[in-house]
C-alpha positions in Angstrom: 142.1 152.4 68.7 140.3 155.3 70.0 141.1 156.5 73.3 138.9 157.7 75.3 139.6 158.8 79.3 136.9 158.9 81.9 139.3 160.9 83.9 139.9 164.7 85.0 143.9 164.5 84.9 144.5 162.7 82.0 147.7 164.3 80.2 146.1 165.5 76.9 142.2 165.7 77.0 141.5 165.3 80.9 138.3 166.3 81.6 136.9 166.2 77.8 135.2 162.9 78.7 134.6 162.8 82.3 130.8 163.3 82.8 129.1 160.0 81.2 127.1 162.1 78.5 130.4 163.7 77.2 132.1 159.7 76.8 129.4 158.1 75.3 128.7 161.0 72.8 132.7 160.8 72.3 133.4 157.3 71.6 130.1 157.0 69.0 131.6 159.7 67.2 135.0 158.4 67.0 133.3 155.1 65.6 131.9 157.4 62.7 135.4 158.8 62.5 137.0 155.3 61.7 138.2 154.0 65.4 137.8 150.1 65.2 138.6 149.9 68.9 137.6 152.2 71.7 140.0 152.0 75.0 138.3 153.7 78.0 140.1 154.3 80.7 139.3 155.7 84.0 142.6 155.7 86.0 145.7 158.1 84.5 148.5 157.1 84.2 150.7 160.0 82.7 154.2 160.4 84.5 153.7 161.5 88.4 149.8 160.5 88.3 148.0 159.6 91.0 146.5 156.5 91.8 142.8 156.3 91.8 141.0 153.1 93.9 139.3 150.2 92.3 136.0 151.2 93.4 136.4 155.0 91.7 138.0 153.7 88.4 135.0 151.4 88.3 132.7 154.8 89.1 134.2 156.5 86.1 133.9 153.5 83.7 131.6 151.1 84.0 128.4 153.4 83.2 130.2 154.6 80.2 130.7 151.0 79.1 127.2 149.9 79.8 125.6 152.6 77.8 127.9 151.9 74.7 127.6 147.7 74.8 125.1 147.1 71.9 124.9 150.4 70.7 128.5 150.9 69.1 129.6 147.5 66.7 133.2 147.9 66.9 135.1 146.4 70.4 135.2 148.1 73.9 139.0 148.2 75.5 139.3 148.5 79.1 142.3 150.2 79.8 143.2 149.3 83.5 146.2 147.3 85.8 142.9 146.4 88.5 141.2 143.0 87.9 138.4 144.2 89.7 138.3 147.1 87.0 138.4 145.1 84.4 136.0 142.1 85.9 133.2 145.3 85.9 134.1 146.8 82.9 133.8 143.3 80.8 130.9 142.1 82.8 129.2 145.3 81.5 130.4 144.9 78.2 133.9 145.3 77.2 135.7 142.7 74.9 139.3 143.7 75.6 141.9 144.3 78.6 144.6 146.8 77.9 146.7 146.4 80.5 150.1 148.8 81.0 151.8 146.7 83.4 151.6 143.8 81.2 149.2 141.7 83.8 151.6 142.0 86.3 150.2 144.9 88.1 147.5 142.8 89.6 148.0 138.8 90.3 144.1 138.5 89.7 144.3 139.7 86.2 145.3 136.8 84.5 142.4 134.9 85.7 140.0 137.7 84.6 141.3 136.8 81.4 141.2 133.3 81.1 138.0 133.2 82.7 136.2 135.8 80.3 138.1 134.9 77.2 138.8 138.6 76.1 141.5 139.9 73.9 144.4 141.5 76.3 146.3 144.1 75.6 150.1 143.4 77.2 152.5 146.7 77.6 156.1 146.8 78.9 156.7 149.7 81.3 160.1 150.2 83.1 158.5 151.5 86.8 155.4 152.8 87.8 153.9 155.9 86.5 154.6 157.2 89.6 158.2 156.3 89.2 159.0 155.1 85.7 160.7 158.7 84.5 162.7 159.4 87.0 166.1 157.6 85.7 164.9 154.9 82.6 168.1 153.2 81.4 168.5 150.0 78.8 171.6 148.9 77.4 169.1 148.0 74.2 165.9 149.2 74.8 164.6 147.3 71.6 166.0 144.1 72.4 165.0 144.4 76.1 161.7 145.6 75.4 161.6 142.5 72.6 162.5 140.1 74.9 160.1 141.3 77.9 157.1 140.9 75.3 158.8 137.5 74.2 158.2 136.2 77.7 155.1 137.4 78.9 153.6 136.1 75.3 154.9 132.4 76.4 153.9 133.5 80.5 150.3 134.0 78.8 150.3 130.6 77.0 151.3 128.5 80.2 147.9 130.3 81.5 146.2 129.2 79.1 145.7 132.4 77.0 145.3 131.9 73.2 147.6 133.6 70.8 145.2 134.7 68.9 143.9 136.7 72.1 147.2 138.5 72.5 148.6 141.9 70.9 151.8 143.2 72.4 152.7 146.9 73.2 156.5 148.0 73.9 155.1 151.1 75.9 156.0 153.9 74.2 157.0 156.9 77.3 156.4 154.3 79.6 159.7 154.5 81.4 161.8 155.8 78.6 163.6 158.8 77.4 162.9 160.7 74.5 165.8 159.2 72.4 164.2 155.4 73.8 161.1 156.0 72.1 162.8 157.4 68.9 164.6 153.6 69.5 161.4 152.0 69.8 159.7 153.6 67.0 162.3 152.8 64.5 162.5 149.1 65.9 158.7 148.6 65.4 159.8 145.6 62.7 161.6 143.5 65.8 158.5 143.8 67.5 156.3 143.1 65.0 158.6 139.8 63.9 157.9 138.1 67.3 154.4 137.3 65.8 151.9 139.5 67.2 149.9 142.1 66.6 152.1 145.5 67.9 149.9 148.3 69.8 152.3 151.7 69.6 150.2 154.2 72.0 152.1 157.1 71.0 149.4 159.4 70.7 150.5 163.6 71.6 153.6 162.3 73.6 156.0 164.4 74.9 158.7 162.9 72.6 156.9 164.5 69.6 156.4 167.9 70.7 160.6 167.5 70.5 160.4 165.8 67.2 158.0 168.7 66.0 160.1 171.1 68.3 156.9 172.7 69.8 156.0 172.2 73.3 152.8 174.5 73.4 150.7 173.6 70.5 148.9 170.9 68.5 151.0 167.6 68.3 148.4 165.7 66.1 150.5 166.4 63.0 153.5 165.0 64.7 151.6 161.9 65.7 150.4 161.0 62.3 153.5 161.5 61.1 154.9 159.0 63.9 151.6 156.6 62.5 152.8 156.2 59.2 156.4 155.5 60.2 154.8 152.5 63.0 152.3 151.2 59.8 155.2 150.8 57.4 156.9 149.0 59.7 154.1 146.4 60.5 152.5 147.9 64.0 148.8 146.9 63.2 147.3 149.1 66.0 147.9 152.8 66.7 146.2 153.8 69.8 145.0 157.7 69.4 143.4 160.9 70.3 143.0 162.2 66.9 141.0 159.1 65.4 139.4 161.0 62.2 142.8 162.4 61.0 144.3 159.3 61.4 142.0 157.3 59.5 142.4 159.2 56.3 146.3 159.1 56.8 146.2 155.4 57.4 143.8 154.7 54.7 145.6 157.4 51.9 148.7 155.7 52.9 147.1 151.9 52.5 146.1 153.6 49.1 149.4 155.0 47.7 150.9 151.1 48.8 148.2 149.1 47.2 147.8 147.3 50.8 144.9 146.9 52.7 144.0 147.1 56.2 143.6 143.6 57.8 141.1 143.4 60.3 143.0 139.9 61.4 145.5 141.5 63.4 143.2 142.9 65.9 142.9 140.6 68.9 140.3 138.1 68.7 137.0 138.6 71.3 134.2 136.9 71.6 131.8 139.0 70.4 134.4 140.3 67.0 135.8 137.7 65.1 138.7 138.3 63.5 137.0 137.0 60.1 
């Protein structure tokens, strides 16, 4: 999953792909570079952000979106908490809600997606972004995380959301220290054994310039490294800024294993079948 931010303050490449020209040439070349999703978001939500309103986040995406439907053949990813947001953004062609709040940001959301029959995206986030890094505690942030995704994937069958529509996402620095997401990484088989595809969006994080212990430069490295520990655990999506490097780590590490990729654990949309 490629990600691409129609934002100025996004954490690691705000600004890159803000002007519509700059997005659209981005996310077709990160199709050439071997993305099989692109999530656009138009809101940050690093630690501390600022909220932006419906009406701006739909500003920032929605053009983006229209100018990529039929032009790029691998699934558009809204990433937003606003079912106005993501009403727009799939009206104007995007196949997928990525949602950080786990559709419980916005009461509306969950009829967005039963009405448009998308793939969605559900994160677990301790707080806000405004708030979730101030004091994050868990007496077993795997298990808690675990069960969190447990109940929201039954809370989106009694709304009458597939399973095959569903990935889950244990929020990696979403309201977690440094040695929480080193947890979460290593616990990516519990995730995975609930039965869903697992999204790890760990893409340049703060926890791997500690791994790397390197604040101030490239953390790309780090994050493939991080990659290939998720994949041989089971995660089936990584969610990344990098998407060329990544590729050819995923696919020389497919290689060396004798596995394959399996396009079946993406979540199923309308317009990209699983088979």
């Amino acid at each position: 999953m490629g990600i691409l931010n129609a934002t100025p303050d996004s954490f690691s490449d705000g600004g890159k792909h803000f002007e519509i020209d700059a997005a659209v040439d981005g996310a077709i070349q990160m199709q050439a570079d071997g993305a099989d999703i692109i999530d656009i978001g138009g809101e940050s939500t690093r630690p501390y952000s600022d909220p932006v309103t419906a009406d701006e986040e739909i500003r920032r995406v929605v053009p983006v979106i229209e100018r990529l439907a039929g032009r790029i053949g691998i699934p558009i990813s809204i990433d937003t908490s606003k079912a106005a947001v993501a009403r727009a953004a799939i009206a104007a062609g995007a196949e997928i809600i990525n949602d950080v709040t786990g559709l419980t940001g916005d009461a509306d959301m969950i009829t967005v997606a039963r009405e448009t029959a998308v793939g969605i995206c559900v994160m677990h986030m301790q707080g806000t972004p405004q708030t979730m890094q101030n004091h994050p505690q868990y007496d077993d942030v795997v298990g808690e995380i675990a069960a969190y995704l447990i109940e929201r994937r039954r809370w989106c069958h009694e709304q009458g959301i597939a399973d095959e529509r569903i990935c889950l996402d244990p929020g990696v620095g979403f309201g977690k220290t440094h040695q929480h997401n080193i947890d979460i990484v290593r616990g990516v088989s519990m995730f995975a054994a609930i039965g869903r595809p697992i999204l790890i969006g760990h893409s340049r994080k703060g926890f791997i310039a500690k791994l790397i212990g390197d604040k101030l430069t490239d953390r790309d490295a780090g994050t493939i490294g991080v990659t290939i520990a998720v994949a041989s655990q089971g995660a089936s999506i990584v969610r990344v800024h990098a998407v060329r490097q990544t590729s050819d780590a995923i696919r020389a590490y497919h290689a060396c294993r004798g596995t394959h990729i399996d396009p079946s654990h993406f979540p199923t949309t309308p317009g990209h079948r699983a088979d």
